[in-house]
C-alpha positions as CSV (number, residue, x, y, z in Angstrom):
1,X,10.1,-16.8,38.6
2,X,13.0,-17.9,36.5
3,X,14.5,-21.5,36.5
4,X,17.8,-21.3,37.8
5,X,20.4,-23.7,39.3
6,X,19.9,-24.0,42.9
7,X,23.6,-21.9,43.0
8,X,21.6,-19.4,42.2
9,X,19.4,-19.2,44.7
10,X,21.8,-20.4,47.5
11,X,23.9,-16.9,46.1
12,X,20.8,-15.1,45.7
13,X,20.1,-15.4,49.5
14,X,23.8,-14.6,50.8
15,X,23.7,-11.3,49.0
16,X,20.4,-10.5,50.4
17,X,22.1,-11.6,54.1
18,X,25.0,-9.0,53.3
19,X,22.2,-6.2,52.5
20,X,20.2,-6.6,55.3
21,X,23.5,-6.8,57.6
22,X,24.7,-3.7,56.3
23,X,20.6,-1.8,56.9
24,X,20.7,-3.7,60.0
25,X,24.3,-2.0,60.9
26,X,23.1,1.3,60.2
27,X,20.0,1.5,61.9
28,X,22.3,0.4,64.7
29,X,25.0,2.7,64.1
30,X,22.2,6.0,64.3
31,X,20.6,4.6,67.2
32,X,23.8,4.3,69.4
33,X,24.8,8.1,68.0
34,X,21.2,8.9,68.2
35,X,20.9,7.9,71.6
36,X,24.1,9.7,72.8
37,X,23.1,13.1,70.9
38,X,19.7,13.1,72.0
39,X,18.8,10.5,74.7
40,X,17.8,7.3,75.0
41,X,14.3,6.4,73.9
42,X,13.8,9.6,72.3
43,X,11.6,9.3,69.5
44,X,13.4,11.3,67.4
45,X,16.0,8.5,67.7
46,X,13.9,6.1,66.7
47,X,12.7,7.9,63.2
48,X,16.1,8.5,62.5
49,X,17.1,4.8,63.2
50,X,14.1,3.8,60.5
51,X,15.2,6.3,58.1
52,X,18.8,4.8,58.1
53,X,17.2,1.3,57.6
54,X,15.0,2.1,54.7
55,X,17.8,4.7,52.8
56,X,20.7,1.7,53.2
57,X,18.0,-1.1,51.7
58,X,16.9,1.0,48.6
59,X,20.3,1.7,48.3
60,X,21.7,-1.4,47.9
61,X,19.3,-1.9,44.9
62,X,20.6,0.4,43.0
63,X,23.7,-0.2,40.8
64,X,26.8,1.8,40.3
65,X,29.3,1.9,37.4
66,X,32.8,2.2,39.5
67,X,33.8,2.9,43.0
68,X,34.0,6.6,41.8
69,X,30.6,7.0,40.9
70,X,29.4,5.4,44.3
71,X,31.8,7.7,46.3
72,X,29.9,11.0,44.5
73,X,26.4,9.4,45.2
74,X,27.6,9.3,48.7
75,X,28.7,13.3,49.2
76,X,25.4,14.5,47.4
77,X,23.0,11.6,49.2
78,X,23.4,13.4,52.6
79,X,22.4,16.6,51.1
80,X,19.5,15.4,49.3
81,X,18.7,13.6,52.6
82,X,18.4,17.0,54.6
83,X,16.1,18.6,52.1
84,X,13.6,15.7,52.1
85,X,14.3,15.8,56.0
86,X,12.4,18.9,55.7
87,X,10.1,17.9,53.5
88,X,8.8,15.2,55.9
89,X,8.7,17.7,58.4
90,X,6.2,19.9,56.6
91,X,4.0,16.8,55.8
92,X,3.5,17.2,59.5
93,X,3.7,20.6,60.4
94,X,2.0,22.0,57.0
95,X,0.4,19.3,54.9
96,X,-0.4,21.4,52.0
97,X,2.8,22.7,51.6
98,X,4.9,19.7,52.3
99,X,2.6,17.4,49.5
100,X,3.5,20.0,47.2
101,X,7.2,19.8,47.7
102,X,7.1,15.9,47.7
103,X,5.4,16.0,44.1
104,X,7.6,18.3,42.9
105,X,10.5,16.5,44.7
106,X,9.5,12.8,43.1
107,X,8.4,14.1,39.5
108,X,10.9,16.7,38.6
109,X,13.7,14.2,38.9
110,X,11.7,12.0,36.1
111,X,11.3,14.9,33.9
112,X,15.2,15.3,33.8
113,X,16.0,12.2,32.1
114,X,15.5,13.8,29.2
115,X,19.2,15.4,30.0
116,X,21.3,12.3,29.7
117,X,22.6,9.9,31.8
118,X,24.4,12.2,34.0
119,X,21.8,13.9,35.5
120,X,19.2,10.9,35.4
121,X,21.9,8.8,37.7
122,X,21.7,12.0,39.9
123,X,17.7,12.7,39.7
124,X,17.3,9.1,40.6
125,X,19.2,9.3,43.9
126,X,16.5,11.6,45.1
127,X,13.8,9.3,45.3
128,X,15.5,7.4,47.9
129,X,15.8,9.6,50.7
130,X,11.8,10.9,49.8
131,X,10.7,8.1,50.2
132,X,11.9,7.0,53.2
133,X,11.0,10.3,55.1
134,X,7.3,9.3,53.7
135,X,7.8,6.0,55.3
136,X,9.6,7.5,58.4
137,X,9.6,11.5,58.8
138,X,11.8,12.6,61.5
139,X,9.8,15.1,63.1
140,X,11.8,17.5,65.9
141,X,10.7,16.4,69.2
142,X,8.9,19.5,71.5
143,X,11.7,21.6,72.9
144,X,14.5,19.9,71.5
145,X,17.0,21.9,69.3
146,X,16.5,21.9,65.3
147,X,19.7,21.2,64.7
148,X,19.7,17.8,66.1
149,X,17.4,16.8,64.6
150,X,18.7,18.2,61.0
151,X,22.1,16.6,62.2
152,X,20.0,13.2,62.9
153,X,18.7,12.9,59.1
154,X,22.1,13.8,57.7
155,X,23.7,11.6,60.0
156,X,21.7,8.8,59.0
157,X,22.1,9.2,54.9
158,X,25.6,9.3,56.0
159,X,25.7,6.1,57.7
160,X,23.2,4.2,55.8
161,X,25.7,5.5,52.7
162,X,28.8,3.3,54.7
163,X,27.2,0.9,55.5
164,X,26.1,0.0,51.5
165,X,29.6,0.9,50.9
166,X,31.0,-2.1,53.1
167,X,28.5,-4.5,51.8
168,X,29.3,-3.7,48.5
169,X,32.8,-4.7,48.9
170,X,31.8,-7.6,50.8
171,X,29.6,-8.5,47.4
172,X,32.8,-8.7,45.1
173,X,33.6,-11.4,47.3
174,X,30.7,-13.3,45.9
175,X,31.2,-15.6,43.0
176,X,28.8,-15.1,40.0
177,X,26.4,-12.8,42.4
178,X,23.2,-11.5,40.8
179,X,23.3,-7.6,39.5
180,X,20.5,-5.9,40.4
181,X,18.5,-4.9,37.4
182,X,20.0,-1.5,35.8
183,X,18.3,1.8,35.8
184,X,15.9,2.8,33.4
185,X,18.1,4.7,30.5
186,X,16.7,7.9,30.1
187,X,14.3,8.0,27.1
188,X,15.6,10.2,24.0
189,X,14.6,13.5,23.8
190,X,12.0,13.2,21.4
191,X,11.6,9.7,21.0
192,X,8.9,10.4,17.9
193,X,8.9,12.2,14.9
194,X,7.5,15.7,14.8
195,X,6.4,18.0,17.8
196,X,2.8,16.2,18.7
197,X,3.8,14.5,21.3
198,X,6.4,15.0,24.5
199,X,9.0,13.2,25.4
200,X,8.3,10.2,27.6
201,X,10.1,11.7,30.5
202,X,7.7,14.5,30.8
203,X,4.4,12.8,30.1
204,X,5.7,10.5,33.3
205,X,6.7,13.1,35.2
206,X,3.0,14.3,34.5
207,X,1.5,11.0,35.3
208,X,3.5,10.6,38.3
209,X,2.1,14.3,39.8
210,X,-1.2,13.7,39.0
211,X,-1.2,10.6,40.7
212,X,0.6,11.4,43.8
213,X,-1.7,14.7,44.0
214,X,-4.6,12.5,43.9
215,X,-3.2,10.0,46.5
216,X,-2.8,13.1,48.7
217,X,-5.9,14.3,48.2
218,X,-8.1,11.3,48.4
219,X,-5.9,9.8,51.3
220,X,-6.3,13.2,53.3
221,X,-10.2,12.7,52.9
222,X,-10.6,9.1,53.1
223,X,-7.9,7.9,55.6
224,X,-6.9,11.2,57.2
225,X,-4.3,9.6,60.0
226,X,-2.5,7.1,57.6
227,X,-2.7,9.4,54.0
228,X,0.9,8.3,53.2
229,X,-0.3,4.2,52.2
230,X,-2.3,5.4,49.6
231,X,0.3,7.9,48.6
232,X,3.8,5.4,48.9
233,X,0.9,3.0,46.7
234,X,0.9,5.3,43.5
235,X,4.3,6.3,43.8
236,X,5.2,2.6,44.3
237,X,3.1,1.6,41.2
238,X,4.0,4.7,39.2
239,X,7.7,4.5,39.0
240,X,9.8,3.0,36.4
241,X,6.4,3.1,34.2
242,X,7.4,0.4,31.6
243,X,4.3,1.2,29.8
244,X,0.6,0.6,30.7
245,X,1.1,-3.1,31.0
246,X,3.5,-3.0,33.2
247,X,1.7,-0.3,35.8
248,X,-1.1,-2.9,35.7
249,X,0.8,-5.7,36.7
250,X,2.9,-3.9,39.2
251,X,-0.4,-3.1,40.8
252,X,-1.4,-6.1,40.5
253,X,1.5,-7.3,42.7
254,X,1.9,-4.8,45.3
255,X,-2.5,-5.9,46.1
256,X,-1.4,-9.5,46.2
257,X,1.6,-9.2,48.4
258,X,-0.1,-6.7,50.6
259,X,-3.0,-8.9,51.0
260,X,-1.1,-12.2,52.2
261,X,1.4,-9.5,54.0
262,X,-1.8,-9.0,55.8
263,X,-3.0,-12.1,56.4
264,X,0.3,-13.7,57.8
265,X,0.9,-9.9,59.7
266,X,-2.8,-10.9,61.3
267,X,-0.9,-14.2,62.4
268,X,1.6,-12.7,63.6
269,X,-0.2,-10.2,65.2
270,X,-2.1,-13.4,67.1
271,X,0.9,-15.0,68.5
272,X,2.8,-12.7,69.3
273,X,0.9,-10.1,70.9
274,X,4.1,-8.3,73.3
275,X,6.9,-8.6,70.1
276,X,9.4,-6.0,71.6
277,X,12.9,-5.8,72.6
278,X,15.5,-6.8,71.0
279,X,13.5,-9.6,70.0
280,X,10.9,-7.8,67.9
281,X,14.1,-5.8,66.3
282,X,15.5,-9.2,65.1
283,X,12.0,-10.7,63.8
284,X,11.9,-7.0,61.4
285,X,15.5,-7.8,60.3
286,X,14.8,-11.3,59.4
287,X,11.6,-10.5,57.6
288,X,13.4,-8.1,55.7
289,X,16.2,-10.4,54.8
290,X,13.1,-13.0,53.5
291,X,11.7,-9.9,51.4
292,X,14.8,-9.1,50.0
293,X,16.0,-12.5,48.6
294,X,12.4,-13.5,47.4
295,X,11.8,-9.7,45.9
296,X,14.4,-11.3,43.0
297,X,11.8,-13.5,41.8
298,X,8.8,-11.4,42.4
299,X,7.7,-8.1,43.9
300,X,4.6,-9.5,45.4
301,X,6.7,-11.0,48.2
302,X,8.2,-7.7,49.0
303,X,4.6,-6.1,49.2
304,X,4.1,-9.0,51.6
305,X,7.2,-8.2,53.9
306,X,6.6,-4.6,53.7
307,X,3.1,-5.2,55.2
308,X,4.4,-7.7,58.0
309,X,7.3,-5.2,58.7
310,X,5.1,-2.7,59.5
311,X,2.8,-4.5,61.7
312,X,5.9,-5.0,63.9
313,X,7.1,-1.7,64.1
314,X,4.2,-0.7,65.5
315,X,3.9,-2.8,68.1
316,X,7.1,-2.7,68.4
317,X,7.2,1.2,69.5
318,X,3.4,0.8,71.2
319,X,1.3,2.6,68.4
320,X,-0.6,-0.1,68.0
321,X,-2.4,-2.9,70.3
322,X,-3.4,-6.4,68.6
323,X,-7.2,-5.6,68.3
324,X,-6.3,-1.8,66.7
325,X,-3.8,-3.5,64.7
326,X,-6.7,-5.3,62.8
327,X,-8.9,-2.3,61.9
328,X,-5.5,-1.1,60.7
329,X,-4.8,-3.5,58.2
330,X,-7.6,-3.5,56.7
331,X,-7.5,-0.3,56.2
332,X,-4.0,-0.3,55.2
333,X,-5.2,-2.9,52.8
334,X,-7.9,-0.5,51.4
335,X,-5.5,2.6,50.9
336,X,-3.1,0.4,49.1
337,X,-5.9,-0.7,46.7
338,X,-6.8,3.0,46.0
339,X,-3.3,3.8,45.4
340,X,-3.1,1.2,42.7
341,X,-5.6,2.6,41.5
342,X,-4.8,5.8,41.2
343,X,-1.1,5.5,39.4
344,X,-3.0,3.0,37.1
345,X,-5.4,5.7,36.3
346,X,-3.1,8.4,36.1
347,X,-0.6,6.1,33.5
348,X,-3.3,4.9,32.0
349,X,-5.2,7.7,30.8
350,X,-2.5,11.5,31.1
351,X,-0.5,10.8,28.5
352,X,0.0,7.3,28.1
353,X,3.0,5.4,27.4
354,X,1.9,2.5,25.0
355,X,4.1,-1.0,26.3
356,X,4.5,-1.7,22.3
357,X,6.2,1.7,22.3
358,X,8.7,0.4,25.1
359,X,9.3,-2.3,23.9
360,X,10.2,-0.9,20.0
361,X,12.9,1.0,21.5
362,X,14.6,-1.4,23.7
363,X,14.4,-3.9,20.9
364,X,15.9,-1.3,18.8
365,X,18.7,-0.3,21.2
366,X,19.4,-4.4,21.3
367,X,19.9,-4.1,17.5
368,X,21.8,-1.6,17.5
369,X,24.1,-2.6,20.1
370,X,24.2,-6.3,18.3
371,X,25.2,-4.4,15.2
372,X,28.3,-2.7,16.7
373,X,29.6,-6.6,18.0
374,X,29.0,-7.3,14.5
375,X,30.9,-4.7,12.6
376,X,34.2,-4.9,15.5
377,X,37.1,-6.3,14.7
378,X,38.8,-5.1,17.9
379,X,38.7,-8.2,20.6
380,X,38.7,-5.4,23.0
381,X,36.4,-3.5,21.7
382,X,34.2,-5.9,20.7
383,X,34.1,-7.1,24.9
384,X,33.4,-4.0,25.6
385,X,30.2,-4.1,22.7
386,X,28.9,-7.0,23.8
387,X,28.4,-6.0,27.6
388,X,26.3,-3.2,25.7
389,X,24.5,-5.5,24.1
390,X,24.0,-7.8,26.8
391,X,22.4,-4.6,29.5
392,X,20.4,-4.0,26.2
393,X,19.2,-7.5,26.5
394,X,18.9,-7.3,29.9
395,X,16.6,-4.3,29.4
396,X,14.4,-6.1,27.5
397,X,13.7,-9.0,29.6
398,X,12.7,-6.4,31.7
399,X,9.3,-6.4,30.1
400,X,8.6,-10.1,30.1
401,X,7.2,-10.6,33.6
402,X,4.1,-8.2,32.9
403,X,3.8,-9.6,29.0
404,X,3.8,-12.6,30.1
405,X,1.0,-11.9,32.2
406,X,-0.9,-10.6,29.4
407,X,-0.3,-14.0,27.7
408,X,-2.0,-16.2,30.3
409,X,-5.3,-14.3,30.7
410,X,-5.5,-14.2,26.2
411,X,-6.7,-17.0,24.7
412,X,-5.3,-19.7,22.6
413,X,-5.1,-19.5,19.5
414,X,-4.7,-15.6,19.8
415,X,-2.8,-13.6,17.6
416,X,1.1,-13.0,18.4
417,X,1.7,-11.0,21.7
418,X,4.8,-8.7,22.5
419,X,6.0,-11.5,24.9
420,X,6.3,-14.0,21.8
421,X,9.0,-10.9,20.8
422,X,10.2,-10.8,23.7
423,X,11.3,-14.6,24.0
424,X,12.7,-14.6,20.2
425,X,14.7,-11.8,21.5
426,X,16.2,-13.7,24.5
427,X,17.1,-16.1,22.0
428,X,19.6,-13.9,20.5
429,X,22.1,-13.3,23.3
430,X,23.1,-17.3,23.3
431,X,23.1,-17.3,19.3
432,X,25.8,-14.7,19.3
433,X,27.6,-16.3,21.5
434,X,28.0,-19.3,19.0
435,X,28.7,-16.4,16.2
436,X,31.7,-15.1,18.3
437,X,33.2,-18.5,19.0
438,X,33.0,-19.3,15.2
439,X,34.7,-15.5,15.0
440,X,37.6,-16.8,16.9
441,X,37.9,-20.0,15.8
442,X,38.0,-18.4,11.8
443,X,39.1,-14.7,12.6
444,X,40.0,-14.5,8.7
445,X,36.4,-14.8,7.4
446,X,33.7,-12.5,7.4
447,X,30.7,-11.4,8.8
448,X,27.6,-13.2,5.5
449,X,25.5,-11.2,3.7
450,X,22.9,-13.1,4.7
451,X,23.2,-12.5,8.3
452,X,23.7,-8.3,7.3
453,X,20.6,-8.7,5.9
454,X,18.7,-10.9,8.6
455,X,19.8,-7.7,11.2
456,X,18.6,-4.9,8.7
457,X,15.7,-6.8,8.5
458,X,14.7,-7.4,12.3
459,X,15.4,-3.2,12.4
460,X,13.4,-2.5,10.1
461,X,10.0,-4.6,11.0
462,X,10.2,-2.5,14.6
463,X,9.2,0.8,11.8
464,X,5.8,2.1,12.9
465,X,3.2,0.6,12.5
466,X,4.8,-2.6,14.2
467,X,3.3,-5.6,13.4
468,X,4.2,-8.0,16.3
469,X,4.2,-11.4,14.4
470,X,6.9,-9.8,11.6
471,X,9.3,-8.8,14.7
472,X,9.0,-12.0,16.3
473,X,9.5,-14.0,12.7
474,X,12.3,-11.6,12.0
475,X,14.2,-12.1,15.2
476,X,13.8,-15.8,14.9
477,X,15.6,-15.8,11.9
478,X,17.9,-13.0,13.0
479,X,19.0,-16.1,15.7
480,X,19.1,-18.9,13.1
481,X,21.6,-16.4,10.8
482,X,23.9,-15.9,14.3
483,X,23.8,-19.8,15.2
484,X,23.9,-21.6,11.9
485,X,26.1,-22.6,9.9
486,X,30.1,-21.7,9.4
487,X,30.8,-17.6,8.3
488,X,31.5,-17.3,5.0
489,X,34.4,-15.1,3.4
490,X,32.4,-13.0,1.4
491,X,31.3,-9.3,2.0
């Protein structure tokens, strides 16, 4: 967790109010329209009321460039929503078939990053709707027409789509709000020399199939009623693959959180045995509202939430009594473990995407983009270079939490770790801050030839093999060059 001023926090938690408003408007929204369409206490209703809630939370996390953009997300969302509508629908009806379509549905997208920004923005929208139809398929109710139900999963994209849309509004509101972390650029197309090895998109669209083709498989054997925990697990750990470091500590997280989601889910369980009603409904909503403030600072408390959430909806719509509930977590317990296990296994060993790799090419990208600041003489253009620079940054720090990790369980004394990289690096965004406001303070001068060469430097130790101490000594005094001293007027 990240020290912050307690701002921060206090801003933190009104945004995740405004998120879980907007889920909690849209899972009212289908209910009522559910409800009038197909009748009160229908369960149809009820999946369609879930699958709003969980499309307008995974929404929210994701970020848009302009208005525009969000607006085209929101025509094609509905769409993609209807096909994985029937998707969940054969995980029921035809398991075989319907894991089959999943798979392709969730690793196809990743494979099509390869193709630009364009189409990753667009691949990455699938995954939403997927996975909420694995959470909560909408399954046509005996006797009643197919096309209410096909109208009740496009209906709810729709108004799960609306309802972000208000909130997001609502968020420009909010003074120095937190952006959610961006998407994953898509890797380039052949990120190493020669033909040896594939790009990273397809060997993790590989590792994501084989792992979710496991999690079907094993889950179908081992926990035949309740397949999809194991299943949601490897996706879960899977996605985003940040290297093999960071699958391990996601995994890591997602056990924790789902163990103490247990425990206090058992607790709750206890005391209240009858949650239901409009009671129960608020108790999800303000659980949800916990997970999504605290899942700034760590995933592990989402895993948590997500555990506790699910204990109520069960009870809430009578699936479960207090003593089945038990056997049930544990056994959701268990699946999750496996799933972990699985997408570790599957990123670990088809194809593996070494974290030093990762981190070379964001590091480099942050170069780069720290160059072109550098070289602009444009104010404009040099604003616009330095919010470049500073997602590349961002990107970066992306890796810290599961380095960082890695650095508590080593030894002192041990040699340098990526994370030592990884702080120099966060050392830079500050340092050319203090370069720009020399800039403006002495426009006439120019840009020394020692801190040309401290940048050419810092580019060049990220050259395989990398040695992690030269990067992290090179960046140091890549910072010192930015931060010290007045510029000089030669070139």
């Amino acid at each position: 967790m990240d020290l912050r001023q307690p701002g921060a926090y206090v801003r933190d938690g009104v945004a995740a109010l405004v998120t879980t408003a907007s889920a909690a408007g849209a899972c009212a929204t289908v209910w009522w329209l559910g409800s009038l369409i197909a009748g009160a206490g229908s369960a149809i209703v009820t999946s369609a009321a879930v699958l709003a809630t969980v499309v307008a939370l995974s929404l929210s996390r994701r970020t848009f460039a302009s208005r525009p953009e969000f607006a085209r997300s929101a025509v094609v969302l509905p769409v993609i929503g209807l096909l994985a509508g029937v998707v969940g629908w054969l995980l029921v009806a035809v398991p075989p078939l319907g894991a089959a379509l999943f798979v392709a549905g969730m690793s196809v997208p990743i494979w099509l990053r390869r193709f630009g920004n364009r189409r990753s923005r667009l691949a990455a929208l699938v995954a939403l709707p997927f996975i909420a139809v694995l959470v909560a398929p909408v399954v046509p109710a005996p006797g009643a027409p197919a096309g209410v139900t096909a109208l009740l999963v496009v209906g709810a994209g729709v108004v799960a789509t609306l309802w972000v849309g208000v909130a997001r509004e609502v968020l420009l509101f909010l003074p120095h709000r937190r952006v959610p972390e961006p998407a994953a650029a898509p890797p380039p197309a052949n990120p190493t020399a020669g033909t040896r090895r594939l790009p990273a998109s397809t060997r993790m669209a590989l590792q994501m199939a084989a792992a979710l083709t496991a999690a079907f498989i094993v889950g179908w054997l081992v926990f035949p009623d309740h397949a999809m925990w194991a299943v949601l697990t490897a996706f879960l750990v899977c996605s985003g693959n940040r290297g093999r470091a960071d699958v391990v500590h996601k995994s890591g997280l997602r056990i924790v959180g789902a163990l103490g989601g247990t425990v206090l889910a058992a607790i709750v369980a206890a005391l209240t045995p009858h949650a239901s009603g409009f009671g129960g409904v608020v108790l999800i909503f303000v659980a949800l509202c916990a997970g999504t403030w605290l899942r700034n600072y760590s995933y592990a408390f989402w895993a948590l939430v997500v555990t506790l959430v699910l204990t109520l909806l069960q009870q809430l719509t009578g699936t479960a009594t207090p003593a089945g509930e038990m056997g049930m977590l544990a056994e959701r317990m268990l699946a999750i473990v496996l799933g972990a296990a699985l997408g570790v296994a599957a990123s670990w060993f088809i194809l593996p995407v070494r974290s030093i790799d990762v981190l070379r090419r964001r590091l480099s990208e942050m170069l780069i983009a720290l160059g072109a600041v550098l070289r602009e003489g444009d104010p404009k253009a040099r604003e616009v270079g330095v919010a470049d620079f500073s997602a590349a940054a961002a990107r970066v720090q992306q890796l810290a939490p599961a380095h960082r990790a890695v650095r508590l369980i080593r030894r002192r004394g041990a040699p340098a770790l990526p994370i030592d990289c990884i702080d120099a690096a966060s050392a830079l965004s500050p340092a050319l801050k203090a370069h720009l406001a020399r800039r403006r303070a002495h426009p006439e001068q120019k840009q020394s030839e020692r801190l040309r060469g401290a940048l050419a430097d810092a580019r060049r130790s990220l050259a395989a093999p990398v040695d992690v101490d030269e990067v992290r000594l090179s960046l140091d005094d890549l910072a010192t060059q930015l931060r010290g001293g007045s510029p000089t007027t030669d070139d």
